[in-house]
Every structure is written in structure tokens, then in C-alpha cells.
MDAnalysis code that builds the backbone (N, CA, C; Angstrom):
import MDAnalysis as mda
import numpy as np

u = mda.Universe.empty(642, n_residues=214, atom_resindex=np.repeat(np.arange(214), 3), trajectory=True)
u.add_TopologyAttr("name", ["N", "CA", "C"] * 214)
u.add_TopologyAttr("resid", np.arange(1, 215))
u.add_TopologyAttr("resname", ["UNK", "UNK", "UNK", "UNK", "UNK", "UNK", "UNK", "UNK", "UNK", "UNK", "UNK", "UNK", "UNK", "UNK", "UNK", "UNK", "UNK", "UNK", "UNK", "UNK", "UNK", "UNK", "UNK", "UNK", "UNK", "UNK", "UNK", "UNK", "UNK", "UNK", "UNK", "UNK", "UNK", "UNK", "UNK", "UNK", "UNK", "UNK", "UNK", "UNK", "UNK", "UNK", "UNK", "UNK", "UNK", "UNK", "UNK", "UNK", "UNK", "UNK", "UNK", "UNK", "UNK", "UNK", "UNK", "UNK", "UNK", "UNK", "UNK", "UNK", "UNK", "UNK", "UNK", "UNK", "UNK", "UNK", "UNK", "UNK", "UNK", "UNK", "UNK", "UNK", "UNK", "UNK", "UNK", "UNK", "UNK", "UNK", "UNK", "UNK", "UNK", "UNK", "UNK", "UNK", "UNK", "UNK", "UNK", "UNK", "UNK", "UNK", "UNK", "UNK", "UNK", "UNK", "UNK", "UNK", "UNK", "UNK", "UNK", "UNK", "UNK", "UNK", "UNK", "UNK", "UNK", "UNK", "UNK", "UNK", "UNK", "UNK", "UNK", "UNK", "UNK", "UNK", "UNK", "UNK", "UNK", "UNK", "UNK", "UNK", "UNK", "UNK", "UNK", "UNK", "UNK", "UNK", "UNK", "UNK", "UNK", "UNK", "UNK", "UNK", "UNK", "UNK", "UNK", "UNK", "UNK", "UNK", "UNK", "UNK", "UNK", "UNK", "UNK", "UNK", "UNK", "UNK", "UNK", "UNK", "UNK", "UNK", "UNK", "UNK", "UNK", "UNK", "UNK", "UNK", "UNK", "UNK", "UNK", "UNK", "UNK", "UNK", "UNK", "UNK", "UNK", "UNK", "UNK", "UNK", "UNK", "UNK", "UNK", "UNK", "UNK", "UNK", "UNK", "UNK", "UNK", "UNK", "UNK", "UNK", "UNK", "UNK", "UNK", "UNK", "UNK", "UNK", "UNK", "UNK", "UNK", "UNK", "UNK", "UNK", "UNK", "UNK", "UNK", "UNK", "UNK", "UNK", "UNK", "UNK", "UNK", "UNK", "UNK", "UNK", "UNK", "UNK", "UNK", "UNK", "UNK", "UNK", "UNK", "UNK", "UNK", "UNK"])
u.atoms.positions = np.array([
    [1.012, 25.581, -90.980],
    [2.034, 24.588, -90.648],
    [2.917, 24.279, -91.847],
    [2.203, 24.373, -92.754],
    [2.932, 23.891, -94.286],
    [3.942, 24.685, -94.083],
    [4.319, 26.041, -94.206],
    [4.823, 27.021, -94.080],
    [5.903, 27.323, -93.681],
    [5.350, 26.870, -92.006],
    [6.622, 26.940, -90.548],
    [7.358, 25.620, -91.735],
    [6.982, 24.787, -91.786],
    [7.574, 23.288, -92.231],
    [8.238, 23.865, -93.720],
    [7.978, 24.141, -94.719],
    [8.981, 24.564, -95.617],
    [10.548, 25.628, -95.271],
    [9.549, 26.688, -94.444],
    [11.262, 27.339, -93.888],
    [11.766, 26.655, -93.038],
    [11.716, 26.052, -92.357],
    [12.200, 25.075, -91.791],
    [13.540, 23.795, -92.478],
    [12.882, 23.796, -93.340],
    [13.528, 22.594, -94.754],
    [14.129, 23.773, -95.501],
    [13.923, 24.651, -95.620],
    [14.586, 25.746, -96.367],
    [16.238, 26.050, -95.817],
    [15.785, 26.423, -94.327],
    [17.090, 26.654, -93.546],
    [18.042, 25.549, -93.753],
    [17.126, 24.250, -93.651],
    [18.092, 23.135, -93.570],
    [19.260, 22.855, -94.882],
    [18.337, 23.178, -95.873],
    [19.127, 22.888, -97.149],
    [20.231, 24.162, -97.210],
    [19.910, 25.107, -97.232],
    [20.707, 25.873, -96.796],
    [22.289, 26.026, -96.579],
    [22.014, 25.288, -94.965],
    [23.195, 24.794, -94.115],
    [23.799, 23.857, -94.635],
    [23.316, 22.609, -95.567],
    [23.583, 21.388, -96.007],
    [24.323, 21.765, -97.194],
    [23.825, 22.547, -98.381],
    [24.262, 22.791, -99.370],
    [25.209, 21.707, -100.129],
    [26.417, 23.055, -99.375],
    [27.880, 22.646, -99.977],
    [28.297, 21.341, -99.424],
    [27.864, 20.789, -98.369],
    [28.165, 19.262, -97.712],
    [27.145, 18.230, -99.098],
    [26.294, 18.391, -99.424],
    [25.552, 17.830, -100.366],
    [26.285, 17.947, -101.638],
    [26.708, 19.356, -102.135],
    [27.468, 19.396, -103.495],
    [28.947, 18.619, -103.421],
    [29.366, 18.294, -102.395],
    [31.191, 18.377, -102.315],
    [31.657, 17.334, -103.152],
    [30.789, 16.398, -103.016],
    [31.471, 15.080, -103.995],
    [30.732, 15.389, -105.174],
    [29.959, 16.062, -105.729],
    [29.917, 16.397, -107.135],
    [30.007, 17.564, -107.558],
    [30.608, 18.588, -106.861],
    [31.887, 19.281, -107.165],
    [33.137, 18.605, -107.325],
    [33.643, 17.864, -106.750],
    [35.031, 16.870, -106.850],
    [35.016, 16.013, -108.040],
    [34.145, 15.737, -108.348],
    [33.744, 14.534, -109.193],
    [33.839, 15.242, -110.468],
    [34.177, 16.365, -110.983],
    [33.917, 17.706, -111.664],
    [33.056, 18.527, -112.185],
    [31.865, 18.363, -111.542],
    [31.483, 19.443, -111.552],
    [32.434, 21.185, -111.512],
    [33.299, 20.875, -110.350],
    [33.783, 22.529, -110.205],
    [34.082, 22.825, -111.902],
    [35.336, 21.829, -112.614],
    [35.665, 21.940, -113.444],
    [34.928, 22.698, -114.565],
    [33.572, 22.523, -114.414],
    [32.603, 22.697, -115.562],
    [32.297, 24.099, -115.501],
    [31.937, 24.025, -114.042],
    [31.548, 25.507, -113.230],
    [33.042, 26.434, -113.856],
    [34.011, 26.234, -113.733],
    [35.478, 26.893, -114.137],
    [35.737, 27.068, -115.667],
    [35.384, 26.355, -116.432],
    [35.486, 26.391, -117.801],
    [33.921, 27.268, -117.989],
    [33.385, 27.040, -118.020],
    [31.890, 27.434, -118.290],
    [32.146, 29.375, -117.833],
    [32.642, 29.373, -116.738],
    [32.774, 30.938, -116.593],
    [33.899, 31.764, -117.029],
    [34.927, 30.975, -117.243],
    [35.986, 31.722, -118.253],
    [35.854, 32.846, -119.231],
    [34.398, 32.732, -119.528],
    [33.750, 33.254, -120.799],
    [33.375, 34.692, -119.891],
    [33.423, 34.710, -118.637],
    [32.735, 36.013, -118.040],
    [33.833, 37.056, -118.364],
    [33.161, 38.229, -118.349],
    [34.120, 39.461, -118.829],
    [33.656, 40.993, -117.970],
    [34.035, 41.668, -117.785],
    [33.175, 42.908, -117.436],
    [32.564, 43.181, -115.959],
    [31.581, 43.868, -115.905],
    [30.909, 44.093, -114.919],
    [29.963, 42.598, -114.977],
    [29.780, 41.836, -113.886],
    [29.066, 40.288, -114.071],
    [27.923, 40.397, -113.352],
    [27.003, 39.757, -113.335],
    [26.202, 39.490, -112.415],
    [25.862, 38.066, -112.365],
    [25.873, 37.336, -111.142],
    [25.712, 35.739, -110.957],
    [24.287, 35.826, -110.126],
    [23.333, 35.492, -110.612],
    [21.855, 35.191, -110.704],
    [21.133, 33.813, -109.907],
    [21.076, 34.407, -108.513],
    [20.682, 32.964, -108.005],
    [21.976, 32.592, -107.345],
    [23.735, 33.387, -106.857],
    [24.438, 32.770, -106.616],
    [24.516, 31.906, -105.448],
    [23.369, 31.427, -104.789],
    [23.158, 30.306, -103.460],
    [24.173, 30.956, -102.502],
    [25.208, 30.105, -102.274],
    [25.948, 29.964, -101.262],
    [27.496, 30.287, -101.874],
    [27.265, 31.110, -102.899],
    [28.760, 31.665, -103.336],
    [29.588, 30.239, -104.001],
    [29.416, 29.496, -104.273],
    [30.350, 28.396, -104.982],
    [30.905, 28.584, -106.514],
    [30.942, 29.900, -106.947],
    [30.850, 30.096, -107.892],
    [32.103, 31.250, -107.819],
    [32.107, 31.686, -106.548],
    [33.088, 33.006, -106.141],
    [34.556, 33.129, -106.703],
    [35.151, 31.720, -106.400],
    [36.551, 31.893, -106.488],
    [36.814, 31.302, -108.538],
    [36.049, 31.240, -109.166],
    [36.220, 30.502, -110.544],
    [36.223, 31.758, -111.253],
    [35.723, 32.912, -111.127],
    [35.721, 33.895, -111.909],
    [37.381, 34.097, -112.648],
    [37.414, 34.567, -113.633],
    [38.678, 35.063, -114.135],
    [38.825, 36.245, -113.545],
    [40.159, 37.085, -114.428],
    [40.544, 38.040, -113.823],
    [39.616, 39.187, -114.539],
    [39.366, 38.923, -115.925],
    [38.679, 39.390, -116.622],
    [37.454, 40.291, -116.446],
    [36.546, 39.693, -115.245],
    [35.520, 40.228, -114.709],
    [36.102, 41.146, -114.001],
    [35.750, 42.846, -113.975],
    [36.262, 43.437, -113.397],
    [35.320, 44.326, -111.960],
    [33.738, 43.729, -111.980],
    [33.240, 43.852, -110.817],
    [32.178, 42.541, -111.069],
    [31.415, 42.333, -109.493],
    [31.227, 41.025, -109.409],
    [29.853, 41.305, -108.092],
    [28.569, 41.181, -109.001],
    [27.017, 41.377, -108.451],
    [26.766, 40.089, -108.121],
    [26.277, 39.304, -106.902],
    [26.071, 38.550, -106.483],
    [24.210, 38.410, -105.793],
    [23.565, 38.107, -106.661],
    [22.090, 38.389, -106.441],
    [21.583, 37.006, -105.823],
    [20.852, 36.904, -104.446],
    [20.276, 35.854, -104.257],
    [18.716, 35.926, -103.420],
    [17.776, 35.358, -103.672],
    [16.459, 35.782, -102.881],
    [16.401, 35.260, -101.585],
    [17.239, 34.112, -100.999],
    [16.807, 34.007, -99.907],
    [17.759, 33.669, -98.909],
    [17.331, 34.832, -98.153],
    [18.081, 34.601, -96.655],
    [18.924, 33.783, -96.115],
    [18.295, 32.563, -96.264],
    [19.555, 31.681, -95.367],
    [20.545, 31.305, -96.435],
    [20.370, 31.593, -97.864],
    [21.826, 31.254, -98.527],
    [22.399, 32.274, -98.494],
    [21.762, 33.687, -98.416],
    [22.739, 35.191, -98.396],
    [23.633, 34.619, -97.019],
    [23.433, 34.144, -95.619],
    [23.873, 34.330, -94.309],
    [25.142, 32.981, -94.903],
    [25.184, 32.209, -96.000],
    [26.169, 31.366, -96.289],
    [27.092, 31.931, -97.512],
    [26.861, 33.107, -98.101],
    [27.312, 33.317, -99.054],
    [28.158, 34.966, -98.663],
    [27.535, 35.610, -97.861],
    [27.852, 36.697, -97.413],
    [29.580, 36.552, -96.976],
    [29.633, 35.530, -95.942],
    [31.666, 35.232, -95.335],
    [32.439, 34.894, -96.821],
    [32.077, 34.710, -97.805],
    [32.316, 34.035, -98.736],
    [33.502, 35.542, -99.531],
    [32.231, 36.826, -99.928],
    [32.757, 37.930, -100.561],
    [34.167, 38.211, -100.115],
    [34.681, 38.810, -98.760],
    [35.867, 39.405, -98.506],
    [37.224, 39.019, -99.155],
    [37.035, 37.471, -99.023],
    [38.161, 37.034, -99.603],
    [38.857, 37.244, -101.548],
    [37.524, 37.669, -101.965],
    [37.588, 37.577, -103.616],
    [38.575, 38.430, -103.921],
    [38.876, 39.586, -103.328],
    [40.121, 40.801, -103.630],
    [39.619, 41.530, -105.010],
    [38.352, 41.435, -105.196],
    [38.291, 42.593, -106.616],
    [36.304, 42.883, -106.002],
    [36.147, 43.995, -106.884],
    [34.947, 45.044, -106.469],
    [33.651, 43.648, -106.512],
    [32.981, 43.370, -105.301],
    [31.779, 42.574, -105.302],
    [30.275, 43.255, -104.587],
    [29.650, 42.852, -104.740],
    [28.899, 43.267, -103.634],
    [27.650, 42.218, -104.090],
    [26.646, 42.086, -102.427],
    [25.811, 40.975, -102.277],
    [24.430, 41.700, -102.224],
    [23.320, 41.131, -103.363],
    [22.174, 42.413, -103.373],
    [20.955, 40.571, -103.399],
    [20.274, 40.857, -102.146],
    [18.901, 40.030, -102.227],
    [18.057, 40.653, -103.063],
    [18.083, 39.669, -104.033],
    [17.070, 39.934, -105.106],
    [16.612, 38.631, -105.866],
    [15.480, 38.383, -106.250],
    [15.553, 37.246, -107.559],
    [15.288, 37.275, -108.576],
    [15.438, 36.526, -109.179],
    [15.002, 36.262, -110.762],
    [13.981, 36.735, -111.372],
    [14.137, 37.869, -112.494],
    [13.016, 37.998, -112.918],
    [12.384, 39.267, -111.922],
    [13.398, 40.027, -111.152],
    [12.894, 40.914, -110.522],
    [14.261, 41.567, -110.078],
    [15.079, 42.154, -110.729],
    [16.426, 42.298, -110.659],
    [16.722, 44.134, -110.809],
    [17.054, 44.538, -109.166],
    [16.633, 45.891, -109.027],
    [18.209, 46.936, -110.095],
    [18.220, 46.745, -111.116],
    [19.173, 47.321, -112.004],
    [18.678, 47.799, -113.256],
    [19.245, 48.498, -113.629],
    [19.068, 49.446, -114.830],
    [19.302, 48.622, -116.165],
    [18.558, 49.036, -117.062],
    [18.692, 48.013, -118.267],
    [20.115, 48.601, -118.736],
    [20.835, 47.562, -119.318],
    [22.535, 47.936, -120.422],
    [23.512, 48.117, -118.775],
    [23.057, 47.395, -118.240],
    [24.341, 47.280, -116.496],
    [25.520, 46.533, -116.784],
    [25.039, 44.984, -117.533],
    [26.089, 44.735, -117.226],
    [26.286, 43.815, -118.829],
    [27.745, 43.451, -119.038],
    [28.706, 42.644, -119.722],
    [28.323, 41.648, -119.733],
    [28.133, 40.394, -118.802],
    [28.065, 39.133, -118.443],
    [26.996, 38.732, -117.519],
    [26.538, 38.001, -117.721],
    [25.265, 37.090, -116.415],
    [25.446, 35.741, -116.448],
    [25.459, 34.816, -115.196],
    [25.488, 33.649, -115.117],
    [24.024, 33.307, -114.116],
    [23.757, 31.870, -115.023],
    [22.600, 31.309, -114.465],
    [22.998, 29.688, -114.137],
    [23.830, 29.560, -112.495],
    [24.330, 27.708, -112.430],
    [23.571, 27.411, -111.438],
    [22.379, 25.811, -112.149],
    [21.585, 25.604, -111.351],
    [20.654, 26.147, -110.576],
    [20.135, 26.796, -111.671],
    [19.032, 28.486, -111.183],
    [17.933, 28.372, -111.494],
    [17.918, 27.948, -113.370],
    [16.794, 28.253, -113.967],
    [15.747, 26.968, -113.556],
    [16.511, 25.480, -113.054],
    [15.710, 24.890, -112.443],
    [14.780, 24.760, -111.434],
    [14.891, 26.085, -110.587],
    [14.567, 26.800, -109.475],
    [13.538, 27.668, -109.375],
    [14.165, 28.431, -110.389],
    [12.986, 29.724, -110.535],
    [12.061, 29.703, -110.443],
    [10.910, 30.803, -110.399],
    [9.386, 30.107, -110.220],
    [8.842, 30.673, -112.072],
    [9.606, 31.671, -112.360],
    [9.142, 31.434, -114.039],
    [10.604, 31.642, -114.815],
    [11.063, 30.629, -115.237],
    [12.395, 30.666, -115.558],
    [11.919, 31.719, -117.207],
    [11.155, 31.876, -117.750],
    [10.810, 32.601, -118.784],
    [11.060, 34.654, -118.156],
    [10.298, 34.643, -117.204],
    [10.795, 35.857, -116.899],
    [12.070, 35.875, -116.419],
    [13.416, 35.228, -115.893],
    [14.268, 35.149, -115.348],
    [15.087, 35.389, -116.231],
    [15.142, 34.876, -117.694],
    [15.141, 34.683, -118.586],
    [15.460, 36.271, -119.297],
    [14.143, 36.635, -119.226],
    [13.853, 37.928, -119.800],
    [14.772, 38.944, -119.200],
    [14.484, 39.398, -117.971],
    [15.241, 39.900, -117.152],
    [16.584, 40.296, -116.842],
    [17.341, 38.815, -116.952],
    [18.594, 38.957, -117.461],
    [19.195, 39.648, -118.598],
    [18.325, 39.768, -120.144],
    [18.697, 40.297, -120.835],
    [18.342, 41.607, -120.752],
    [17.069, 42.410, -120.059],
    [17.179, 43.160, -119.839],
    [18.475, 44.049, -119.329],
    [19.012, 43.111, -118.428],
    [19.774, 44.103, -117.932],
    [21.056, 44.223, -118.098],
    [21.202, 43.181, -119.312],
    [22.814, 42.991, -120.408],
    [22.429, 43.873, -120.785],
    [24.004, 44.180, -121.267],
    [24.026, 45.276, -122.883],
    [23.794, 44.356, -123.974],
    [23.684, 45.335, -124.621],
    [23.037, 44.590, -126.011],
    [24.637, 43.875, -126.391],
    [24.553, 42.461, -127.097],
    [25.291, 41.804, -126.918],
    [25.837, 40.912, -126.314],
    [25.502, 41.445, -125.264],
    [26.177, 40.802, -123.693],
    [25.681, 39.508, -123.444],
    [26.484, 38.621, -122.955],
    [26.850, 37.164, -122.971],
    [25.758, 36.428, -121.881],
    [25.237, 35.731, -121.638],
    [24.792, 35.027, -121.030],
    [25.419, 33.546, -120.518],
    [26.074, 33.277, -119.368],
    [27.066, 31.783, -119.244],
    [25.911, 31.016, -118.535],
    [25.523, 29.589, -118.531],
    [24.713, 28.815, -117.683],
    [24.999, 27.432, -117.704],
    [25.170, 27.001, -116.417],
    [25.193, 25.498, -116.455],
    [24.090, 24.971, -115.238],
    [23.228, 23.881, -115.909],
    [21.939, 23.625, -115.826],
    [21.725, 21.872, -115.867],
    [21.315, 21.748, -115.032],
    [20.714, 20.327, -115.203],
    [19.070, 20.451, -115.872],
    [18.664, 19.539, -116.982],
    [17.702, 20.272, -117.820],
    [17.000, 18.411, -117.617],
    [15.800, 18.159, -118.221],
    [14.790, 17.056, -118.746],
    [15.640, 16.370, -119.735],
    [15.499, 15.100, -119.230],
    [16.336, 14.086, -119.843],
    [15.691, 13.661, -121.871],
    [16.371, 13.624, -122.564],
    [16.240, 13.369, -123.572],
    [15.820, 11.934, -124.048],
    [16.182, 10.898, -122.360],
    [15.745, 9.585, -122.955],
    [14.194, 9.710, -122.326],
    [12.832, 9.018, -123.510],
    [11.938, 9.324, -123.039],
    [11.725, 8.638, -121.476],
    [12.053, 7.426, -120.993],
    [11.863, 6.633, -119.886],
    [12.677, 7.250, -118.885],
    [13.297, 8.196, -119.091],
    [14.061, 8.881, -118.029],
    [13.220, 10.054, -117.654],
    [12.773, 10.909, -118.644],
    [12.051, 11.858, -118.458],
    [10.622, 11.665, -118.272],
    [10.216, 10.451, -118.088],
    [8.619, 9.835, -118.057],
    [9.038, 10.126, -116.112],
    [10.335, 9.706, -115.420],
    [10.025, 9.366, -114.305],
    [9.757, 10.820, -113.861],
    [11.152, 11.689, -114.235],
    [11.374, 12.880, -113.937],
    [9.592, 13.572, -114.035],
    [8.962, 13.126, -114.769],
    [7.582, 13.540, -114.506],
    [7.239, 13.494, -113.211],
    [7.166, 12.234, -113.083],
    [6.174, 11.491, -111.756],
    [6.794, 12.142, -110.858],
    [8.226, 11.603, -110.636],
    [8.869, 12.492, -109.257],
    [9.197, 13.476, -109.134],
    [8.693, 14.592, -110.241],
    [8.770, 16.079, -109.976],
    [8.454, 16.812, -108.764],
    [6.756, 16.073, -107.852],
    [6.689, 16.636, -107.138],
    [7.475, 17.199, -105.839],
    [7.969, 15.229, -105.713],
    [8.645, 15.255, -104.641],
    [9.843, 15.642, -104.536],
    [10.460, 15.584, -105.836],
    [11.830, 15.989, -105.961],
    [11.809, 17.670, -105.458],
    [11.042, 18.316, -106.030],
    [10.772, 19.650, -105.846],
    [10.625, 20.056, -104.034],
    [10.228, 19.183, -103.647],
    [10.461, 19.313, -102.162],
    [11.764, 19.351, -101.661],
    [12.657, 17.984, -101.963],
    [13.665, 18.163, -101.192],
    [14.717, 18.948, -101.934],
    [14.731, 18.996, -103.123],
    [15.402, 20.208, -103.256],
    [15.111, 21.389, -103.482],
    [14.449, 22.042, -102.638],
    [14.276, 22.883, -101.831],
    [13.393, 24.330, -103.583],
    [12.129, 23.602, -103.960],
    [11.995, 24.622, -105.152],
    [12.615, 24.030, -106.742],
    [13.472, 23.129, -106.028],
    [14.425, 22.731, -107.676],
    [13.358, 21.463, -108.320],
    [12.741, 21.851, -109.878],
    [12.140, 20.912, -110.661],
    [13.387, 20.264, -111.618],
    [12.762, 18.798, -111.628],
    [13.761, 18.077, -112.338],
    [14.074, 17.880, -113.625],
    [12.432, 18.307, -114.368],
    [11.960, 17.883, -115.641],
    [11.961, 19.407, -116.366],
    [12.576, 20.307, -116.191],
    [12.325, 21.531, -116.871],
    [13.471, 21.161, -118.432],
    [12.741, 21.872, -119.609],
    [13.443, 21.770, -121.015],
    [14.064, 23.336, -121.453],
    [15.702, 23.416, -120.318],
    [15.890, 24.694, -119.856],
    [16.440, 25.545, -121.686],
    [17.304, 24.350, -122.138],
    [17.525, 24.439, -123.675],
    [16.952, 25.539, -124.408],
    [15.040, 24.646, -124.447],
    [14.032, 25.242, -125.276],
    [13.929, 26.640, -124.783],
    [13.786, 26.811, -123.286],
    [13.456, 27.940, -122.728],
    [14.433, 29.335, -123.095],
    [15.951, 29.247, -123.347],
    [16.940, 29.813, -123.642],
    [16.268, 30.284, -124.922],
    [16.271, 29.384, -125.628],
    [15.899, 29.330, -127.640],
    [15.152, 30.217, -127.595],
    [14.028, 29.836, -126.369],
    [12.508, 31.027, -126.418],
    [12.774, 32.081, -126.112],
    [13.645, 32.514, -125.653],
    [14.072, 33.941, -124.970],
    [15.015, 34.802, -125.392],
    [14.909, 36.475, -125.184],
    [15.235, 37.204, -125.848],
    [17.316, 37.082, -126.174],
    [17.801, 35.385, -126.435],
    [19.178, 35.355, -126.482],
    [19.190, 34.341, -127.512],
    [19.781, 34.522, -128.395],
    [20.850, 33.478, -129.432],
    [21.550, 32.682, -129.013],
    [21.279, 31.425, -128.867],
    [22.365, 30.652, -128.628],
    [23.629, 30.908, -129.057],
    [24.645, 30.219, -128.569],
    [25.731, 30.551, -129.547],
    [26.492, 29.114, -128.814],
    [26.743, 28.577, -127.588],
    [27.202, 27.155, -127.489],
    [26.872, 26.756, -126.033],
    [26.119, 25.034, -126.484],
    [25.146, 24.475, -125.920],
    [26.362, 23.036, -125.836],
    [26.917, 22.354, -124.477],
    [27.321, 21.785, -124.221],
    [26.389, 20.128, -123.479],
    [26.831, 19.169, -124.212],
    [25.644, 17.940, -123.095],
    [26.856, 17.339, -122.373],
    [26.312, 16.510, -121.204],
    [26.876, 15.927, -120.065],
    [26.477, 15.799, -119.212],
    [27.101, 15.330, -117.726],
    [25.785, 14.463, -116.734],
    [26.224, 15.702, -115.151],
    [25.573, 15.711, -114.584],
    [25.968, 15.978, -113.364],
    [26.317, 15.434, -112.418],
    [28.163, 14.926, -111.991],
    [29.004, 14.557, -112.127],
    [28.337, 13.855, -110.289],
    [28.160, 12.093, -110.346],
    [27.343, 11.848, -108.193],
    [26.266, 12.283, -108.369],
    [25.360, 12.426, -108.781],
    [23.958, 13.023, -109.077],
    [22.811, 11.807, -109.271],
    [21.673, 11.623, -108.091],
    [20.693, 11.059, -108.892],
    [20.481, 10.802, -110.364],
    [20.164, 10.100, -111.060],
    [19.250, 10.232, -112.403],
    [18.379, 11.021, -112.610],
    [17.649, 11.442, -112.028],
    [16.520, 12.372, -111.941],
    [17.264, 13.921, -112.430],
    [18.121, 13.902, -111.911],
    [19.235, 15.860, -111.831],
    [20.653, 15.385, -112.460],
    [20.754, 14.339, -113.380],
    [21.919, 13.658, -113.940],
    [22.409, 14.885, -115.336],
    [21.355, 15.073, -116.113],
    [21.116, 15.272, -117.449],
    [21.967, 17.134, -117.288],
    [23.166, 17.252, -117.944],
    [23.209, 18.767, -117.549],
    [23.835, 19.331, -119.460],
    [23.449, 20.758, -119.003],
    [24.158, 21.023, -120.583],
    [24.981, 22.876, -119.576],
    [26.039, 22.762, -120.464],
    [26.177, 24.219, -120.100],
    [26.905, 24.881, -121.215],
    [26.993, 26.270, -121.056],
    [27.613, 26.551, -122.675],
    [27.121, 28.403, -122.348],
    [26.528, 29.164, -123.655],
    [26.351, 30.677, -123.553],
    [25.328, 30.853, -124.412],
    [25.119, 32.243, -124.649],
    [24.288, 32.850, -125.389],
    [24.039, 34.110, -125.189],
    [24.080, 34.617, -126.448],
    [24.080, 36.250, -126.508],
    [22.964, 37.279, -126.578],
    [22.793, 38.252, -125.639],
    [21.678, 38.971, -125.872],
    [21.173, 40.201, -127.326],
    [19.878, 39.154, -127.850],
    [19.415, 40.031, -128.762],
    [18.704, 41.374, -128.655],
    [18.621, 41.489, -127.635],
    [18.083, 42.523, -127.136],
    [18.502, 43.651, -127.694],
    [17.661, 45.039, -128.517],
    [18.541, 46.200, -128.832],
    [17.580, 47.475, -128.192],
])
């Protein structure tokens, strides 16, 4: 029953998504999402892209455009989305940390509102650089564990439940550290809030980092 009852809530969020994001997309979020990917270049891959909200911000710069997502009912929301982009895309179910491509594929990877998701954001992590070229950029914007301790004391407690309704998404992850830990160099780490957002998913940073990988 657990089961039937999670896909169930799965589908729902799904469908809800972008009705849930719209006022903090408006509120600017998009903005962030738009500046934050400017930085994409090349062959891209967007990691986790949900429901395509990420589609129309690309520059011109990116000159093909991998759209990887694991589950079903956001591919069936993200799929009407491709036609309109007018440059080379294509939509491959896959997730994180299990990414059916050849290592040195691509130029650019974006991770928005992913790594909170993942089930090991460390391999997701990994993965991605695997399959940069050496060099190759990493863009992410992330709601991460709040820095004030009484904020992040709650984000404890209500991890569980939070993790329910958004559908897999933990509140309290220290996505920062996790970057630092992984095979990429920072290179710029942005703070700010997520723009209509609970407190709990308030705390966001976004910015890049380059793969050390050789």
C-alpha cells in the first residue's frame, strides 16, 4: 500500500509542479535560474530536468541540449516542452549517478534543485564529472541546510515529512560541502533565499564549478 500511495503522490506532484513553482519563479527565482545558466556552453546536459523549466533560459551558446530525468510522470510533462526549443535536444530517462554516456561527452552540466533529491547526491556528483570533459563546468542552483543553527535544528526534525511532500526532496542537505567533496573545484558559490518558499527550502546558493577530473 505504501507504494500504490507514494506513486500515487508522485503523479500528483508531478501534475502540480509548475502550479506550485509559479509564484516563486515570478518572485525570481526564473531570474536566478537565467543568470545561473548563462554560464552553459557546448554540448549541455541538465540532470534531473523535472518538468523542463529550465528549457527556454539556455543561451545561444549551448549548441546541443540532453535533458535527463528518472521519472515518468515528469518525462510525460517535460516531453511537449522540447519541440519548441529550435536547436538539437533530446529527452533520455535516466538518473543521477547512473547516466548512460560516455566519459569527456559533454562541455556543461546543470544540477537545479536536484542534488536535494537524489538518493546519493555524492554519486550524482561523481557522475556528472565523469561525464564532463576535463574542465568542463558544472552550473547548480540548490536550496542547501540553513546556516542559522535554529533554522537548521528544525530542518532536522521536519526532514522526514518534508521529504514526503516533496516528493524525495530533503531539506537539510549541506549541498556546498558535498560539491567541495567531489571530484570539482569550486570556482563561484552564490547565497540567497528561495524567492515564496517555506523556511525549511528558503536557504539557496547557486553559482559553478569546474571538473578536476583528468
Amino acid at each position: 500500500m505504501g507504494r500504490i500511495y507514494d506513486a500515487t503522490w508522485g503523479r500528483f506532484f508531478s501534475a502540480a509542479y509548475d502550479g506550485l513553482m509559479k509564484s516563486t519563479e515570478e518572485a525570481g527565482m526564473r531570474e536566478i535560474r537565467r543568470e545561473t545558466l548563462a554560464g552553459a556552453r557546448g554540448r549541455t546536459i541538465d540532470i534531473g530536468a523535472g518538468t523542463g523549466i529550465n528549457v527556454e533560459l539556455y543561451p545561444e551558446a549551448v549548441t546541443e541540449l540532453v535533458l535527463a530525468e528518472p521519472d515518468e510522470h515528469m518525462l510525460n510533462r517535460l516531453r511537449p516542452k522540447v519541440p519548441g526549443w529550435g536547436r538539437e535536444v533530446s529527452v533520455v530517462q535516466a538518473g543521477a549517478g547512473s547516466l548512460p554516456f560516455d566519459d569527456d561527452s559533454f562541455d556543461t552540466a546543470v544540477f537545479t534543485l536536484v542534488l536535494c533529491t537524489v538518493p546519493d547526491p555524492r554519486a550524482a556528483l561523481s557522475d556528472a564529472a565523469r561525464v564532463l570533459k576535463p574542465g568542463g563546468k558544472l552550473l547548480f542552483v540548490e536550496h542547501v541546510r540553513s546556516e542559522d543553527p535554529s533554522l537548521a535544528r528544525w530542518q532536522d526534525r521536519l526532514e522526514g515529512p518534508w521529504r514526503f511532500l516533496g516528493d524525495g526532496c530533503h531539506c537539510n542537505r549541506d549541498t556546498v560541502a558535498s560539491i567541495e567533496a567531489s571530484p570539482f573545484e569550486m570556482e563561484k558559490v552564490e547565497k540567497g533565499e528561495l524567492p515564496k518558499s517555506p523556511p525549511l527550502v528558503r536557504p539557496l546558493v547557486h553559482g559553478s564549478a569546474v571538473s578536476e577530473r583528468l
